[in-house]
C-alpha positions in Angstrom: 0.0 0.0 0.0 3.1 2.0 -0.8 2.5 5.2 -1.8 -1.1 5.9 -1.4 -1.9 9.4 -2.5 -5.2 11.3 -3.8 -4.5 10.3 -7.6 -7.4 10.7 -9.5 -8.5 12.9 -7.1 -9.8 10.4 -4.9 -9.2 11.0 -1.2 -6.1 9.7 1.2 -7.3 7.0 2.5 -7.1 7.1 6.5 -7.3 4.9 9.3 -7.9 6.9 13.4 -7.1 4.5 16.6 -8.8 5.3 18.9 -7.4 5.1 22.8 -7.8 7.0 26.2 -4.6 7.7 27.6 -2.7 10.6 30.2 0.1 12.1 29.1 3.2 10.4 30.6 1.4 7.2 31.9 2.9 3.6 31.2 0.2 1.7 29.4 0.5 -2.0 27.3 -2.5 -1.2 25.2 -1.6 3.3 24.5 2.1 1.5 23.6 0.7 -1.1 21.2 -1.5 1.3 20.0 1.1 3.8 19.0 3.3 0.9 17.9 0.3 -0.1 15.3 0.4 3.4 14.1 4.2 3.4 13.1 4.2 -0.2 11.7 1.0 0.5 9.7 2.2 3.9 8.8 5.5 2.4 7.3 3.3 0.9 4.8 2.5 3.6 3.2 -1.5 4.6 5.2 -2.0 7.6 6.6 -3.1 6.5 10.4 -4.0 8.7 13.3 -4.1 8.8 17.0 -6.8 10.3 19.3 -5.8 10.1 22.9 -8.9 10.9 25.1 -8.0 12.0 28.3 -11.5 9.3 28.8 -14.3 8.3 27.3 -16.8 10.5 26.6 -20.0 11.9 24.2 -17.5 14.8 23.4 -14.5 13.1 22.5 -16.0 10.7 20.6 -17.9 13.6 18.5 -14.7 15.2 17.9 -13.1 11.7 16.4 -16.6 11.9 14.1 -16.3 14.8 13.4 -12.7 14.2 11.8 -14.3 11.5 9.7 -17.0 13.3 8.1 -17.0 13.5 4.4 -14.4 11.0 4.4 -15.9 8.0 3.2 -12.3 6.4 2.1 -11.8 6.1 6.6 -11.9 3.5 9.3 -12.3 4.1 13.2 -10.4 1.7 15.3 -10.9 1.5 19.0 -8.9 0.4 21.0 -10.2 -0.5 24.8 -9.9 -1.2 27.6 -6.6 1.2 28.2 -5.4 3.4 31.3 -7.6 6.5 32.6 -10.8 4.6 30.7 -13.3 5.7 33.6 -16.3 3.9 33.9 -18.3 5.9 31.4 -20.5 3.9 28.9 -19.5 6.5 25.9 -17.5 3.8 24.3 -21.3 2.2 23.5 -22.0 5.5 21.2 -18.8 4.2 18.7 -21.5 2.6 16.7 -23.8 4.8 16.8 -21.6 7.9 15.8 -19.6 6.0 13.6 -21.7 3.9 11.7 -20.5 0.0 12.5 -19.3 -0.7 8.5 -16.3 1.1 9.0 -15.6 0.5 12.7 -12.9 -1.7 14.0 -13.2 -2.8 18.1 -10.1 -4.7 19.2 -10.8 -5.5 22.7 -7.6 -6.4 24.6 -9.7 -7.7 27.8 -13.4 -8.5 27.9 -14.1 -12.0 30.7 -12.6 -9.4 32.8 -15.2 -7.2 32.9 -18.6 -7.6 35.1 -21.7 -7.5 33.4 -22.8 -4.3 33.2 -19.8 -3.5 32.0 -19.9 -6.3 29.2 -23.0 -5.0 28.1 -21.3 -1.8 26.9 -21.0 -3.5 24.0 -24.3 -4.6 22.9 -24.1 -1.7 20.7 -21.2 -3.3 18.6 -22.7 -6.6 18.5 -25.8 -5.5 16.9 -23.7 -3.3 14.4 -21.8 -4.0 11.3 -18.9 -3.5 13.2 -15.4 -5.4 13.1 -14.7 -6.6 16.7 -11.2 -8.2 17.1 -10.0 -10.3 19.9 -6.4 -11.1 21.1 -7.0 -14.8 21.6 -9.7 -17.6 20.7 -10.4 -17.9 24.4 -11.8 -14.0 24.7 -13.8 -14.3 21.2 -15.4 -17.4 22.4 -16.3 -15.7 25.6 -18.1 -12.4 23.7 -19.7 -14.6 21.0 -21.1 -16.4 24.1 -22.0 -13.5 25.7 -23.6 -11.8 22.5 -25.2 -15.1 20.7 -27.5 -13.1 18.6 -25.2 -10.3 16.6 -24.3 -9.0 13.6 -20.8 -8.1 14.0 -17.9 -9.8 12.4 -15.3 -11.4 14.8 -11.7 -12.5 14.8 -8.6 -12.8 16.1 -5.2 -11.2 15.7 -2.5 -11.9 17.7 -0.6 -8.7 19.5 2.9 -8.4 19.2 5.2 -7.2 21.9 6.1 -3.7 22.5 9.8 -4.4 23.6 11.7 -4.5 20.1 14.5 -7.1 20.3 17.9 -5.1 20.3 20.2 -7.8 20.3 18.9 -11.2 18.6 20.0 -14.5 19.3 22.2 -13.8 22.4 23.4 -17.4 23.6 22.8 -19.1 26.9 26.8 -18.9 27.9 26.6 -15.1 27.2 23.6 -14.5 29.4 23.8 -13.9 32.8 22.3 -16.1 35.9 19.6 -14.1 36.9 15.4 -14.3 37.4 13.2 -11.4 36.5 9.7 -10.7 36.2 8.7 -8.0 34.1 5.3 -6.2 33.4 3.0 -3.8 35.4 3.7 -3.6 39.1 0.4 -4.3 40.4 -2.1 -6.1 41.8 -3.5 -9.1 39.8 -0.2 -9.3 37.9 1.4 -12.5 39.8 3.5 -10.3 41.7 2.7 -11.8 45.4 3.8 -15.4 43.5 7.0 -13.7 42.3 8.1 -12.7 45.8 6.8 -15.4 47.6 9.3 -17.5 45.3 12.4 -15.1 45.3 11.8 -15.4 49.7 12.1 -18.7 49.2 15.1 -19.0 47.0 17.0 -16.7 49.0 15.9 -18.3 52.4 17.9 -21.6 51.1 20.6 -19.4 50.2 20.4 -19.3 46.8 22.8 -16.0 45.3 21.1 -15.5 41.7 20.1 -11.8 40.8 16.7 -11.3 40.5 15.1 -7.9 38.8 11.9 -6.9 38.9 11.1 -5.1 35.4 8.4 -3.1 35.4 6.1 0.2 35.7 4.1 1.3 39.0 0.3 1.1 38.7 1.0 4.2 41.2 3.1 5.0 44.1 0.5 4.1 46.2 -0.4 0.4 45.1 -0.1 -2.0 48.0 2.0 -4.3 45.9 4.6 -1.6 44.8 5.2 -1.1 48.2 5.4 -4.2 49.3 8.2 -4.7 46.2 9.8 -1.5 47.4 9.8 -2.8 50.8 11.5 -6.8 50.3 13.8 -4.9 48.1 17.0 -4.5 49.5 16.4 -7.5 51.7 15.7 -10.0 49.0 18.4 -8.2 46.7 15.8 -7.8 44.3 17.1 -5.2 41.4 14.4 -2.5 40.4 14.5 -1.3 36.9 11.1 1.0 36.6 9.5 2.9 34.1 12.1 1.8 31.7 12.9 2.8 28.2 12.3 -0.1 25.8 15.8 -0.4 24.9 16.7 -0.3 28.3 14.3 -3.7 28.8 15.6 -5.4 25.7 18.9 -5.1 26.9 17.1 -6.2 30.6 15.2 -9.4 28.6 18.5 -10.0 26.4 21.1 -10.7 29.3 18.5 -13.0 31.8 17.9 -16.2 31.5 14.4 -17.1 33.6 11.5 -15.1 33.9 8.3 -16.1 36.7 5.3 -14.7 35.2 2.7 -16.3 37.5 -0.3 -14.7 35.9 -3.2 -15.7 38.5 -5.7 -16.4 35.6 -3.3 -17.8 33.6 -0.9 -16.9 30.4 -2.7 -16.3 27.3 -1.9 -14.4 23.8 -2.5 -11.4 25.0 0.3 -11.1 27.7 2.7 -8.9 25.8 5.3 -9.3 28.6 5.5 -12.8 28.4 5.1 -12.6 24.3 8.7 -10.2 24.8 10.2 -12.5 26.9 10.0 -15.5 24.6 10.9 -13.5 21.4 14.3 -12.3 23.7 14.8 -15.7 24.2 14.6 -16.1 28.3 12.8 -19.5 29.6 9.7 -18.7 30.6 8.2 -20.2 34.1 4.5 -19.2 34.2 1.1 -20.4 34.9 -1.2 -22.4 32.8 -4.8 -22.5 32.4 -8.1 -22.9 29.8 -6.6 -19.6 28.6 -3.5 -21.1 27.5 -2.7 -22.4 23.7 -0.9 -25.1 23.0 2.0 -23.4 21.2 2.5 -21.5 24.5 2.4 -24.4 26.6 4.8 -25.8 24.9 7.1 -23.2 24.5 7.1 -22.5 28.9 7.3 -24.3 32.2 4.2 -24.1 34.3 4.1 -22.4 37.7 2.0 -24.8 39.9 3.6 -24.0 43.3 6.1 -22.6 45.1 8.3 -25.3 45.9 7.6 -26.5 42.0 8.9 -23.1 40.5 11.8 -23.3 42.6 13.1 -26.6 41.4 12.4 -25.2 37.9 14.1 -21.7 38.6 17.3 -23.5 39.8 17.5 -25.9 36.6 16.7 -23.4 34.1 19.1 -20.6 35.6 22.7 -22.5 34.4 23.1 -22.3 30.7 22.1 -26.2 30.1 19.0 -25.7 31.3 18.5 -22.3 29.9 19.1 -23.8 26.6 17.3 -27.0 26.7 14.2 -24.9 27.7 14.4 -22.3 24.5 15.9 -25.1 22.0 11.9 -26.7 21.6 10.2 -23.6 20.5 8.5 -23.3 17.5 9.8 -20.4 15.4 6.8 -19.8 13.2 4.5 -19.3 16.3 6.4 -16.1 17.0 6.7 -15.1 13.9 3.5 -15.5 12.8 2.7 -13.1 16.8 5.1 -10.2 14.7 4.3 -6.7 13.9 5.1 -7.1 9.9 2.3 -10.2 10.3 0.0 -8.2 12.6 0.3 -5.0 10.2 -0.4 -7.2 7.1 -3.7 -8.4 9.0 -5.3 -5.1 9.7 -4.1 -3.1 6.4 -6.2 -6.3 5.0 -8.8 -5.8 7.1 -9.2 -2.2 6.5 -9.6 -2.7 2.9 -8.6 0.7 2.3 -6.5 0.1 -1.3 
């Protein structure tokens, strides 16, 4: 789609994602967002960015308002994101919009509690294009919504931490465990400590790192990190730079992700830690593919994780556990694939 122009005198085509976000704030889904606009952009489509500080009637109107007269233009949403409030306005997407060129991805939706679920009716009964990270969320909204006119899919994310040195091999890398993602609750955190305290309390010396951005200085479980800190030994490296994580992701050798509900295709930080080539301990459950079972070790206790933590950590074990991995499943999760799928999707040529 190189080179897309007004020849003819036909309009630029354009595509506007959509995102609430505050200035400054560490978000997975602003980042992805913005990394969608470059990678889509490189191809030659003009593609915008409307942060709303939230969702709202007026913000909305003023991404309409953008669009009008522009019938060569897609809306893409993408929710839920940082500073989203609890207001309903998302719903009016359809209505605004009109649902034939409107594109939903919807990075999270079992999370939400009914009411909130139903915020979304709107899209369902729309032409609307409603894409999912996973089959596990799809099958949960096509459950939900069994009577609906929208099209669903699914699109796998990619991760937001570019890989800055490729291929680094397990002799080069150094002994050392980290998690990384958002430091909050609901993130496995508590499971990540509770292992490091037991490592260190039979006297094992690896370096451990927690990678990762605050939720806010006053989260309970930021604290609590702050607070085992220097008596664990546990290295903080927060609000990091991309590069500054890749380099993080590229020298480690184990990561603990002990999602509570589970790792699925839609956990960027684990998606970054397999593509940087760390062995990945983390928790399995009905969200889990097979590709990603087989490319981690479970997390099924603390005494289990341990044992797995100690094996994996020395460069045999590190290598054994990346030297299985199917190439094409990560390649297949990056952003040249995922830009392919939604310049397709747009149908915008």
């Amino acid at each position: 789609m190189s080179g897309i122009g007004t020849a003819g005198g036909r309009e630029a085509p354009r595509a506007t994602l959509v995102v609430t976000a505050k200035p400054g704030a560490r978000c997975g889904v602003s980042d992805y967002t913005e990394k969608l606009r470059a990678i889509i952009g490189e191809r030659g489509l003009d593609v915008r960015v409307e942060r709303l500080p939230t969702w709202s009637f007026r913000g909305l109107l003023r991404v309409w308002r953008q669009g009008v007269g522009r019938r060569r233009s897609v809306v893409h949403v993408q929710y839920p994101s940082m500073n989203l409030g609890k207001s309903p306005a998302v719903a009016l997407a359809p209505v605004l919009i009109g649902g034939g060129r409107l594109y939903l991805t919807l990075h999270e939706f079992t999370i939400f509690n009914r009411i909130r679920k139903c915020y979304f009716l709107t899209y369902a009964l729309s032409r609307a294009t409603v894409i999912f990270s996973n089959e596990f969320e799809r099958r949960a909204f096509e459950a939900f919504f069994p009577v609906r006119r929208c099209r669903t899919l699914v699109v796998p994310i990619g991760s937001n931490i570019a890989v800055g040195r490729p291929g680094v091999p397990s002799e080069a890398r150094e002994p050392t465990l980290v998690y990384f993602g958002q430091i909050g609750p609901d993130k496995g955190l508590e499971a990540f400590l509770a292992v490091s305290e037991r490592l260190r309390a039979e006297g094992e010396r690896l370096a451990i790192a927690v990678i990762g951005s605050p939720s806010g200085p006053d989260c309970p479980v930021f604290r609590d990190v702050a607070a085992r800190a220097n008596r664990l030994g546990l290295r903080l490296v927060l609000n990091a730079e991309p590069e500054q994580v890749s380099d993080e992701l590229s020298r480690a050798r184990v990561a603990l992700l002990p999602f509570p509900d589970g790792v699925s295709e839609k956990r960027g930080s684990a998606l970054a830690c397999l593509e940087h080539g760390v062995a990945v301990v983390t928790t399995h459950s009905a969200k889990t593919p097979d590709w990603l079972r087989a490319s981690t070790v479970p997390h099924v206790s603390i005494e289990a994780s341990v044992a797995a933590i100690r094996s994996l950590v020395s460069a045999e074990g590190h290598r054994a556990a990346v030297a299985g991995r199917d190439p094409e499943a990560l390649r297949a999760r990056a952003w040249p694939s995922i830009a392919e799928r939604h310049l397709a999707l747009y149908g915008l040529e």
